[in-house]
GULO-819233 format. One record per residue (C-alpha): x, y, z; residue number from 1; chain. Coordinates in steps of 0.5 Angstrom, whole numbers, plus 2048, in hexadecimal, padded with zeros to 3 digits. Each point is the difference from the previous one (the first is absolute). Example, Ala and Ser with C-alpha at 12.3 -4.5 7.8 and 13.67 -1.06 7.14 Angstrom:
<rs>
<r xx="819" yy="7F7" zz="810" resi="1" chain="A"/>
<r xx="802" yy="807" zz="7FE" resi="2" chain="A"/>
</rs>
This chain:
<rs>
<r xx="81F" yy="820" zz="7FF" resi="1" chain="A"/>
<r xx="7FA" yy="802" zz="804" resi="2" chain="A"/>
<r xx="800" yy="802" zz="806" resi="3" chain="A"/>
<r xx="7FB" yy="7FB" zz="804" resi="4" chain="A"/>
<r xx="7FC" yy="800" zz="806" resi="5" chain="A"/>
<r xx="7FA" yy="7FA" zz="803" resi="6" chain="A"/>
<r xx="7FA" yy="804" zz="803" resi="7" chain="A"/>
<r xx="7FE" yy="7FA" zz="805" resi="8" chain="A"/>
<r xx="803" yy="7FC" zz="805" resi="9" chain="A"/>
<r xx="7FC" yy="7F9" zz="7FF" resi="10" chain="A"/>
<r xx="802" yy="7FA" zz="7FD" resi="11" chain="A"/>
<r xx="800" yy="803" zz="7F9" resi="12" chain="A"/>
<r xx="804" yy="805" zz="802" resi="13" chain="A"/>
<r xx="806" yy="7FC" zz="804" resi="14" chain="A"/>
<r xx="800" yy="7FC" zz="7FA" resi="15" chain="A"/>
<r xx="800" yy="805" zz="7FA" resi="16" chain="A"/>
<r xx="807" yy="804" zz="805" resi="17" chain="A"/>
<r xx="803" yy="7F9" zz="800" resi="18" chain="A"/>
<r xx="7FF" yy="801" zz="7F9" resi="19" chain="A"/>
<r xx="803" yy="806" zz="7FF" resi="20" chain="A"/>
<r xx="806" yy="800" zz="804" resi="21" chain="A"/>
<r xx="801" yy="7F9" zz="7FD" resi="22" chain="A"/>
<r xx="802" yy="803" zz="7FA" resi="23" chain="A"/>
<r xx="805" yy="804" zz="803" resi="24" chain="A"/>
<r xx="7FA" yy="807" zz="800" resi="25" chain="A"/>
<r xx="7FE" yy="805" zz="806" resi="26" chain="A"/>
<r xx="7FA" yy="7FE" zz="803" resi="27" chain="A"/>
<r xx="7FC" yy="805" zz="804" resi="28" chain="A"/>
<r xx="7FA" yy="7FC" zz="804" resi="29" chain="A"/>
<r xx="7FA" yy="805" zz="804" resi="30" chain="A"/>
<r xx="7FC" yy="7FD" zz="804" resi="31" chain="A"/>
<r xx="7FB" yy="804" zz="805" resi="32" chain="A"/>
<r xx="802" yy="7FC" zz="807" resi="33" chain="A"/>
<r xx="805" yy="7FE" zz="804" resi="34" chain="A"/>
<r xx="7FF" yy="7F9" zz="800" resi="35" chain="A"/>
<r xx="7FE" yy="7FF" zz="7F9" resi="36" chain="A"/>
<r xx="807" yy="803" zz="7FF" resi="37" chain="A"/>
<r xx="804" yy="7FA" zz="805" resi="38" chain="A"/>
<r xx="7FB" yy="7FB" zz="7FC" resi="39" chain="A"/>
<r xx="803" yy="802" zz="7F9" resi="40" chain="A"/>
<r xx="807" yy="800" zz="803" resi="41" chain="A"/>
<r xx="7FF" yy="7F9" zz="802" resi="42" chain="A"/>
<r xx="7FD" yy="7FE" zz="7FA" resi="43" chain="A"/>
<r xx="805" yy="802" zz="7FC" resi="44" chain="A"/>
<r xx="806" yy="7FD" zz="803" resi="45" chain="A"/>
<r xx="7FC" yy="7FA" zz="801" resi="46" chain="A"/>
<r xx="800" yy="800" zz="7F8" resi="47" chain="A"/>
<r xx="806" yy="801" zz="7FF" resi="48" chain="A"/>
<r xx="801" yy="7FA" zz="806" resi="49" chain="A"/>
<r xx="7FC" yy="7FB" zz="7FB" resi="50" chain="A"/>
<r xx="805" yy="803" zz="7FB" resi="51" chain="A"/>
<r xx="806" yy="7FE" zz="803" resi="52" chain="A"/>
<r xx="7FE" yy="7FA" zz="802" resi="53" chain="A"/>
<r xx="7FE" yy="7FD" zz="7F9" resi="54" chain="A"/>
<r xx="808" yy="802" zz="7FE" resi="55" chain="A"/>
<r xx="7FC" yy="807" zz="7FB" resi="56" chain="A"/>
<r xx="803" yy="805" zz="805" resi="57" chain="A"/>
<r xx="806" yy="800" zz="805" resi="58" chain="A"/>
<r xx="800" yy="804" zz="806" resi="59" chain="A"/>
<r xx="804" yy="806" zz="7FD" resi="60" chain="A"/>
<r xx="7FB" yy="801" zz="7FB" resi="61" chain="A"/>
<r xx="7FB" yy="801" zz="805" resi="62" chain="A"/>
<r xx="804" yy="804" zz="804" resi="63" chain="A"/>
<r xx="801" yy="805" zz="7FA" resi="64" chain="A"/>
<r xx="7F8" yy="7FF" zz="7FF" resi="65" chain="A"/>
<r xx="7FE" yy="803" zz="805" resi="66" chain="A"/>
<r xx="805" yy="806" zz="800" resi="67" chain="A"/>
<r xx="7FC" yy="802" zz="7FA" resi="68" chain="A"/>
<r xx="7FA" yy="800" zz="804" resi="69" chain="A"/>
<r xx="7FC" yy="806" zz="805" resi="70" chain="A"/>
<r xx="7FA" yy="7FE" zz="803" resi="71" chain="A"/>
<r xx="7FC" yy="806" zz="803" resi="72" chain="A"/>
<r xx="7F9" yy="802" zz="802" resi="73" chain="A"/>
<r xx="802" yy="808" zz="7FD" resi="74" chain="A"/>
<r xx="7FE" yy="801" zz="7F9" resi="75" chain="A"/>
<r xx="804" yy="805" zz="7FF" resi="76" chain="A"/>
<r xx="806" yy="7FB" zz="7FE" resi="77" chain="A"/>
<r xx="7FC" yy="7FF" zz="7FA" resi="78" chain="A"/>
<r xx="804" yy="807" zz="7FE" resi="79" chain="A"/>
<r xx="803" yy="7FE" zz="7FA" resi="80" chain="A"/>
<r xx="7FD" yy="7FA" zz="7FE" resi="81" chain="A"/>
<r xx="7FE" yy="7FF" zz="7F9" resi="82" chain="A"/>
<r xx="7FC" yy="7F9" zz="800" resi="83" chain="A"/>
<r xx="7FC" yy="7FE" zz="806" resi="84" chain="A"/>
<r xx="7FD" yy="7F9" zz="801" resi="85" chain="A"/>
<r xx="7F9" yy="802" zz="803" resi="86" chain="A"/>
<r xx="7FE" yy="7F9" zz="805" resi="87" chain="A"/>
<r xx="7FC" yy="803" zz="805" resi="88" chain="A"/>
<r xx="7F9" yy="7FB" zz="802" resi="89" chain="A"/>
<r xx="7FB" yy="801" zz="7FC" resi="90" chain="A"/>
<r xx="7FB" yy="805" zz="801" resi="91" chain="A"/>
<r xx="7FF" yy="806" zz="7FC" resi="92" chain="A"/>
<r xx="800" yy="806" zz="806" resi="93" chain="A"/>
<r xx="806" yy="7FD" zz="802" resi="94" chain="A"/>
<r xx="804" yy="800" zz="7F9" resi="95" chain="A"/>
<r xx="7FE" yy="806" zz="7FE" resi="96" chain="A"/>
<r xx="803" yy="803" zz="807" resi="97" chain="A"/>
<r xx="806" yy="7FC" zz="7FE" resi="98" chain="A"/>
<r xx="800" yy="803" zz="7F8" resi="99" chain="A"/>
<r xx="7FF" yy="807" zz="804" resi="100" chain="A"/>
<r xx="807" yy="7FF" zz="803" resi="101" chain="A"/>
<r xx="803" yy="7FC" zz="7FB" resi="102" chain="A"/>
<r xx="7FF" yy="807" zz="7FB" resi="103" chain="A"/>
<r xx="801" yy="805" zz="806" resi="104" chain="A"/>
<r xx="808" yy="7FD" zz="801" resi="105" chain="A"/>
<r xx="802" yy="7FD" zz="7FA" resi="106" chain="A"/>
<r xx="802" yy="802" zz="7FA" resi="107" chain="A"/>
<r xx="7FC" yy="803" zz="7FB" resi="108" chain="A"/>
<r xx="801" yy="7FA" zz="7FA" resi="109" chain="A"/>
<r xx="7FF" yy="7FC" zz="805" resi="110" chain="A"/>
<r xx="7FC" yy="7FA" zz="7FE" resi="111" chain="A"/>
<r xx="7FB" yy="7FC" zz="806" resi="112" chain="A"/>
<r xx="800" yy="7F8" zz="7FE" resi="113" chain="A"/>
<r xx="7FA" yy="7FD" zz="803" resi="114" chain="A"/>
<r xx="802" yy="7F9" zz="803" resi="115" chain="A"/>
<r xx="7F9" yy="800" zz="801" resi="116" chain="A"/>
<r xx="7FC" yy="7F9" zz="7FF" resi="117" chain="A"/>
<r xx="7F9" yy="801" zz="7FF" resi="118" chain="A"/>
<r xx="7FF" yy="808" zz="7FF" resi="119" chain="A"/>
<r xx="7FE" yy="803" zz="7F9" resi="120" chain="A"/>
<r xx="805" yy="805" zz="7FC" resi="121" chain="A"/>
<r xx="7FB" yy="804" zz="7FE" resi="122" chain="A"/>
<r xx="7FE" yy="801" zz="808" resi="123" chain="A"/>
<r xx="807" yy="800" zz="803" resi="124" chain="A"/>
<r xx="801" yy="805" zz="7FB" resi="125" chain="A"/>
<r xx="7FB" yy="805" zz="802" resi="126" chain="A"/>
<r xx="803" yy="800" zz="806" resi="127" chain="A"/>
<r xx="807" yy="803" zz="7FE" resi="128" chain="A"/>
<r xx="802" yy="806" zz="800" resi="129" chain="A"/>
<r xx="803" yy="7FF" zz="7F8" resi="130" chain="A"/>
<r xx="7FD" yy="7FA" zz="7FD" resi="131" chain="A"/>
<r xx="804" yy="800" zz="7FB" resi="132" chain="A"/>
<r xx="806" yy="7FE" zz="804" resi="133" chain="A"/>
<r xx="7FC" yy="7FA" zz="803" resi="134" chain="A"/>
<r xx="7FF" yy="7F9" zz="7FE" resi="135" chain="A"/>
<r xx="800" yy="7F9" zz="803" resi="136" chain="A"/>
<r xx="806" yy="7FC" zz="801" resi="137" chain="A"/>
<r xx="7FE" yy="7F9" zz="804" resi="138" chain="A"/>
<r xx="804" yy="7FB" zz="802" resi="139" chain="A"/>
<r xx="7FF" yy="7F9" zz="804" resi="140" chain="A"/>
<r xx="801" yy="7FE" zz="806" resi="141" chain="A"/>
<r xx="807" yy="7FD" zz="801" resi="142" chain="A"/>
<r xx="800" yy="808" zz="7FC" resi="143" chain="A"/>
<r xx="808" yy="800" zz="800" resi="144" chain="A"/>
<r xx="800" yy="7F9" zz="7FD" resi="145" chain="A"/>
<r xx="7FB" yy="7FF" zz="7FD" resi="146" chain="A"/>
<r xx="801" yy="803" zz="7F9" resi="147" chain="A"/>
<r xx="7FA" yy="802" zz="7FD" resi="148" chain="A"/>
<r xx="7FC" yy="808" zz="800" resi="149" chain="A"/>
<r xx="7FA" yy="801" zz="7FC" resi="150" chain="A"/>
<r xx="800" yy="808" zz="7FD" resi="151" chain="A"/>
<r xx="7FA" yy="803" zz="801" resi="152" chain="A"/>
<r xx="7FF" yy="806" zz="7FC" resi="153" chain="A"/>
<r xx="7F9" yy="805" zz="801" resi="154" chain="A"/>
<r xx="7FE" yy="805" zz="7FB" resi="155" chain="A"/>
<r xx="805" yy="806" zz="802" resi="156" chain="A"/>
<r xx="806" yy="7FC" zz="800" resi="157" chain="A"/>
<r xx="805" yy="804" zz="7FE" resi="158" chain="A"/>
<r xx="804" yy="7FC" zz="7FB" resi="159" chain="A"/>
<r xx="807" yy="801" zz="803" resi="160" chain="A"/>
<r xx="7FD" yy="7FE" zz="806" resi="161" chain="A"/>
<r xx="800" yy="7F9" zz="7FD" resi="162" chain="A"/>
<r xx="806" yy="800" zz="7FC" resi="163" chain="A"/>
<r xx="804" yy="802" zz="808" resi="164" chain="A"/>
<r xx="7FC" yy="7FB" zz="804" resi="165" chain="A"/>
<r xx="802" yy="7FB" zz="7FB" resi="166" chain="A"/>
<r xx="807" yy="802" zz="800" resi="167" chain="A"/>
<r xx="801" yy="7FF" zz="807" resi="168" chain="A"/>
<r xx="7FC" yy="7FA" zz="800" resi="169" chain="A"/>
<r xx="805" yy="7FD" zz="7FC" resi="170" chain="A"/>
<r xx="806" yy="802" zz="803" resi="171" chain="A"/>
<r xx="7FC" yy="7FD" zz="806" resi="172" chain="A"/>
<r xx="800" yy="7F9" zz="7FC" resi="173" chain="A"/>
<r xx="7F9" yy="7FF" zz="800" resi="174" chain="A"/>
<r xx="7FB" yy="7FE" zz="7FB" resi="175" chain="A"/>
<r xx="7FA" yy="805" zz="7FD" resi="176" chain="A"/>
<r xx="7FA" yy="7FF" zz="7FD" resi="177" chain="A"/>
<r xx="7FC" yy="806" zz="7FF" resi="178" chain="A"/>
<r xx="7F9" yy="802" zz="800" resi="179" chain="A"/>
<r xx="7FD" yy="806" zz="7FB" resi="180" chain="A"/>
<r xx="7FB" yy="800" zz="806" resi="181" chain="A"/>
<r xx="7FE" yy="7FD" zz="806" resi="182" chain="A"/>
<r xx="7FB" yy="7FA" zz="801" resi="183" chain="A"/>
<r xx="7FE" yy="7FE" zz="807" resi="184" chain="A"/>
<r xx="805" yy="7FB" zz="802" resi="185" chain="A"/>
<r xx="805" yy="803" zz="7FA" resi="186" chain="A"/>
<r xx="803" yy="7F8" zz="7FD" resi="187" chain="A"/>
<r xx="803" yy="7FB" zz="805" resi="188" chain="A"/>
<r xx="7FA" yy="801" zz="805" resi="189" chain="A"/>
<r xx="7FB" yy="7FF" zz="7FA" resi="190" chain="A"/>
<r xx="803" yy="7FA" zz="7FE" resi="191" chain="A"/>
<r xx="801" yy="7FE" zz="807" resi="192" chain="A"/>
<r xx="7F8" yy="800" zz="802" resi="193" chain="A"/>
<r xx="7FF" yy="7FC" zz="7F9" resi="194" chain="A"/>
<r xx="805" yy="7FA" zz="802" resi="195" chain="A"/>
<r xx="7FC" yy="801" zz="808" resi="196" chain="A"/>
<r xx="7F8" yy="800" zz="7FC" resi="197" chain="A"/>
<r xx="801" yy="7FA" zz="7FE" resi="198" chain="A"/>
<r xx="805" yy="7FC" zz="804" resi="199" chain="A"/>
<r xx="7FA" yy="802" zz="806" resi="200" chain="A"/>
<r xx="7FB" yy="7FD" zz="7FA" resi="201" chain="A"/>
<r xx="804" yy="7FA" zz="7FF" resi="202" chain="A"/>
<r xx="7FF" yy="7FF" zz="808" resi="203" chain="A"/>
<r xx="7F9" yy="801" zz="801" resi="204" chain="A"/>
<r xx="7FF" yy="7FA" zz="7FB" resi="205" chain="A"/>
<r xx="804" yy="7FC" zz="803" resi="206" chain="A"/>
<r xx="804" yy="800" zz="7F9" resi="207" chain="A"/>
<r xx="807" yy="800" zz="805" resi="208" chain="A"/>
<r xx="803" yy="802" zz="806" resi="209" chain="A"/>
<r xx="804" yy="807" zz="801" resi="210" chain="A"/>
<r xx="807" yy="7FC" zz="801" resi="211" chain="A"/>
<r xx="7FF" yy="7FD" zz="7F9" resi="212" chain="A"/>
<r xx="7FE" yy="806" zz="7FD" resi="213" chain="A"/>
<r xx="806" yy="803" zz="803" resi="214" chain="A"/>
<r xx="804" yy="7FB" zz="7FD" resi="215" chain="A"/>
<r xx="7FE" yy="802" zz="7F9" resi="216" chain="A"/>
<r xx="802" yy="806" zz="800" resi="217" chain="A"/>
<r xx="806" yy="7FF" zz="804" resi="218" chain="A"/>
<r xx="801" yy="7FA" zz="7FB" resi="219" chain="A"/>
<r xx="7FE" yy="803" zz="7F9" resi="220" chain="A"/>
<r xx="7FD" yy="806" zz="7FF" resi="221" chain="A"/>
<r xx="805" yy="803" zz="804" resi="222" chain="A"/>
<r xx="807" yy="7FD" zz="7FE" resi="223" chain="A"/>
<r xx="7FE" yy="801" zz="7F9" resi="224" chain="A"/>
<r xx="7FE" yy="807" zz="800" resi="225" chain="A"/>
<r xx="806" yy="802" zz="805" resi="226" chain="A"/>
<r xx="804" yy="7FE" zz="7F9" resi="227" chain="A"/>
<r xx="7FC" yy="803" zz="7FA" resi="228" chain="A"/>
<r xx="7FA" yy="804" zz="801" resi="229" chain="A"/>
<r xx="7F9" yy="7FE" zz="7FF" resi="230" chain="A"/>
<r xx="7FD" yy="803" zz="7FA" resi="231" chain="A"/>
<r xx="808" yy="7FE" zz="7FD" resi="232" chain="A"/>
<r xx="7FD" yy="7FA" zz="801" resi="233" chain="A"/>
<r xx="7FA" yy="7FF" zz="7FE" resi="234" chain="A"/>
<r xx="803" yy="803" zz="7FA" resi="235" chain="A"/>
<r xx="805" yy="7FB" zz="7FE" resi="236" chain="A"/>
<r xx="7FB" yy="7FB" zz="803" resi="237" chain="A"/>
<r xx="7FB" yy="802" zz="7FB" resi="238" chain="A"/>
<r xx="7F8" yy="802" zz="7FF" resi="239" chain="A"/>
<r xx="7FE" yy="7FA" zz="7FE" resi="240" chain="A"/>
<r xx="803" yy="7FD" zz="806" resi="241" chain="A"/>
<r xx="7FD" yy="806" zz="804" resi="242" chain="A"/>
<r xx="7FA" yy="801" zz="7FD" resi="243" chain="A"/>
<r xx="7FE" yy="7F8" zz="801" resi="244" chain="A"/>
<r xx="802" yy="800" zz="807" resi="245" chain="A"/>
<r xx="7FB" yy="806" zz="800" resi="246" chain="A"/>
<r xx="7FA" yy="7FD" zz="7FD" resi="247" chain="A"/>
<r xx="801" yy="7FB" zz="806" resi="248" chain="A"/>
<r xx="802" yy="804" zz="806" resi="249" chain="A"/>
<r xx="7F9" yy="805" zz="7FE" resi="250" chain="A"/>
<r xx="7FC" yy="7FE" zz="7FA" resi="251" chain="A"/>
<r xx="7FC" yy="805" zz="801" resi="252" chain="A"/>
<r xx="804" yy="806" zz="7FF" resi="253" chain="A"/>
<r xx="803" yy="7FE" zz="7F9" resi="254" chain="A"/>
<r xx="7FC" yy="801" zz="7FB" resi="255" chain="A"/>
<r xx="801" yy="808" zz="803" resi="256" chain="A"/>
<r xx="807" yy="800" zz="802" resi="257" chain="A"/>
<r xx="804" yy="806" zz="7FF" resi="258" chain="A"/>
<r xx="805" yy="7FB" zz="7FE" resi="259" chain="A"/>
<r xx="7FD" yy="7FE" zz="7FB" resi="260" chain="A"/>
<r xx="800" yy="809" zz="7FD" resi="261" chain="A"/>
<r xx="808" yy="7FF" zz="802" resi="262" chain="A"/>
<r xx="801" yy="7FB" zz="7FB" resi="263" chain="A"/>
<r xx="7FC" yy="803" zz="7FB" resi="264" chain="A"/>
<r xx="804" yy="805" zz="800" resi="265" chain="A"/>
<r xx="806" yy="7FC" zz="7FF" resi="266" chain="A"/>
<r xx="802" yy="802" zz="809" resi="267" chain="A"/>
<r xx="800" yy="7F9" zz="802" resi="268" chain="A"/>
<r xx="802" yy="7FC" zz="7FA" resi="269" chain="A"/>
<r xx="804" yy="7FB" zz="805" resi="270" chain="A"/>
<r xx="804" yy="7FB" zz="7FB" resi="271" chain="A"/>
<r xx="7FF" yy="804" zz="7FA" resi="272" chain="A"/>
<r xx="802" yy="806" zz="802" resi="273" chain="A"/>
<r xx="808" yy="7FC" zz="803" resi="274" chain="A"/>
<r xx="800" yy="7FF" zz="7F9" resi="275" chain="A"/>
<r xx="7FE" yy="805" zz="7FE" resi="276" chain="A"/>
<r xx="802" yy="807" zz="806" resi="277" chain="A"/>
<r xx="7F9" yy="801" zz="800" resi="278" chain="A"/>
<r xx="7FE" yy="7FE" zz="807" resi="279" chain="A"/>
<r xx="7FF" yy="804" zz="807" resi="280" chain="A"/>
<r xx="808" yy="7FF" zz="800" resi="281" chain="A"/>
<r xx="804" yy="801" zz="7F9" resi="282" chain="A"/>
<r xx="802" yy="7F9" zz="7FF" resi="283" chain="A"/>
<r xx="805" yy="802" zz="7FA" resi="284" chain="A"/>
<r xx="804" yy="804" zz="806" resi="285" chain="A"/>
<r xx="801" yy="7FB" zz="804" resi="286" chain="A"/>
<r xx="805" yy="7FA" zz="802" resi="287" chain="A"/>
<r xx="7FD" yy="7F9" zz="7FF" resi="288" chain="A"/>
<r xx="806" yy="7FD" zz="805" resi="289" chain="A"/>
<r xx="7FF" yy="806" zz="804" resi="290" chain="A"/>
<r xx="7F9" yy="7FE" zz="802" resi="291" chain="A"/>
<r xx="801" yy="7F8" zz="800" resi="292" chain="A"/>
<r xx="805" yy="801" zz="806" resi="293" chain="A"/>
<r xx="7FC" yy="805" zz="804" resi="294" chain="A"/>
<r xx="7FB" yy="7FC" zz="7FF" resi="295" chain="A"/>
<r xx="803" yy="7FA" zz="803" resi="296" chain="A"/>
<r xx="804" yy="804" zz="805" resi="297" chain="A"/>
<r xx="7FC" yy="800" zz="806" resi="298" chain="A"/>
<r xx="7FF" yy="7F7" zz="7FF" resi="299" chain="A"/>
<r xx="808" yy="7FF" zz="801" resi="300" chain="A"/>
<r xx="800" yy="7FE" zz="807" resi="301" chain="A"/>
<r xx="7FB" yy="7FB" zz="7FE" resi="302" chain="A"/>
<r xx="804" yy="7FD" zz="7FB" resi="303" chain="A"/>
<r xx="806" yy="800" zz="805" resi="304" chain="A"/>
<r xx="7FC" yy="7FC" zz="804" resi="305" chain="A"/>
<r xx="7FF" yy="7FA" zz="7FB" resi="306" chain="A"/>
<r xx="805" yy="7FA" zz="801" resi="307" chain="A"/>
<r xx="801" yy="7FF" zz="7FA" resi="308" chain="A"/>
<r xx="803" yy="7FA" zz="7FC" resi="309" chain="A"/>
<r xx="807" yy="7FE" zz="7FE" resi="310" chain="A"/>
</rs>
């Protein structure tokens, strides 16, 4: 097992050690004052509070918790850690000084995970010492519950550099998506901005109020692609379905539409490839009962609330 440290005291950094002592794991936190160090204790047992209060931790688990936890300004105490989440403000002279210490008193294989939310692989990686050892590992805030990372990868990334993060990622229980290369914003920020373009377009037409575009996403696309994936959907729904609705959401963009290439080549075959396993997803390999229930899992209140005749 990897033997783990935090550069970072802050908000990302509290919540990535109460990830780890969560899962029974030594945590070593370095920060760079005194008062950012009582800051991240505090934190941390207020996590570990909000635990207990909701009935997911008691008062042994936390105890034990932060027995597996150091919390020091020295970076000497990185002696002997093999994997260190790197979640310092972002700023290129002070992430190089932190990559600086973090190779100077670590181990040798010691990888450098950028919690980074906003900065280039390629950039950061100039930055390191050994950038094959490097890589981005972005969590999202709450980061100790909220389950997803997304994996960025640069040009120099060592291969085994990946295949060790996603390792303890997945003993940590997180969910991974993994970039081949860094785009500004890497996925979930990129969707975002599309949802707030548009939502922010429809309120200066006067189309609707924020409160009721809220309740959209709350009501729709957010319940049903909490249970089955975006493009799972849009491929079990279908292209003509999809392509239809494209025509009259952006008609303008159709007739050259990189949609229309994908299922030319057979990518995006929709209903024909659910019979036929040549969608974006093989449908041939899935479990037609599997889908229909996660599908309808997150609309069960609902059905709870109805009176129902008898």
């Amino acid at each position: 097992m990897e033997k783990i440290a935090v550069f970072g005291s802050g908000t990302i950094g509290s919540c990535e050690a109460t990830l780890i002592t969560g899962h029974g794991l030594p945590c070593v936190v370095v920060g760079h004052s005194e008062q950012g160090l009582e800051r991240c204790r505090n934190a941390i047992a207020r996590n570990w509070d909000d635990l207990i209060a909701e009935g997911l931790a008691a008062e042994q688990n936390k105890a034990a918790a932060l027995a597996l936890l150091t919390v020091t300004n020295d970076p000497a105490a990185l002696e002997g850690r093999t994997f260190v989440f790197e979640a310092v403000a972002e700023g290129t002279e002070q992430k190089r000084a932190v990559y600086q210490a973090i190779e100077r008193y670590a181990a040798p294989n010691a990888v450098i995970a950028s919690c980074t939310s906003s900065m280039d692989a390629e950039i950061l990686a100039g930055l390191a010492g050994r950038p094959g050892q490097f890589l981005i590992a972005h969590p999202f805030q709450p980061a100790h519950m909220l389950p997803l990372v997304e994996v960025v990868r640069h040009g120099k990334t060592a291969e085994e550099t990946v295949s060790r993060t996603l390792a303890l990622l997945e003993v940590l229980h997180r969910q991974v998506v993994l970039l081949n290369r860094s785009v500004p914003g890497f996925l979930v920020n990129r969707f975002a901005q599309a949802l707030f373009r548009e939502s922010i377009y429809l309120i200066e037409q006067g189309i609707t109020t924020a409160a009721d575009i809220d309740r959209a996403v709350k009501y729709a696309m957010g319940m049903r692609y909490a249970s089955i994936g975006l493009l799972e959907y849009f491929d079990a729904v279908g292209y003509d379905l999809e392509s239809a609705i494209a025509r009259n959401v952006y008609p303008d963009l159709c007739g050259t539409t990189e949609i229309q290439k994908l299922v030319k080549d057979g990518l995006a075959s929709g209903k024909t490839g659910q019979t036929a396993g040549e969608g974006l997803y093989d449908w041939s390999r899935k479990d037609a009962g599997d889908f229909r229930r996660r599908m309808q899992r997150p609309y069960l209140d609902g059905v709870r609330a109805w009176t129902m005749p008898e």
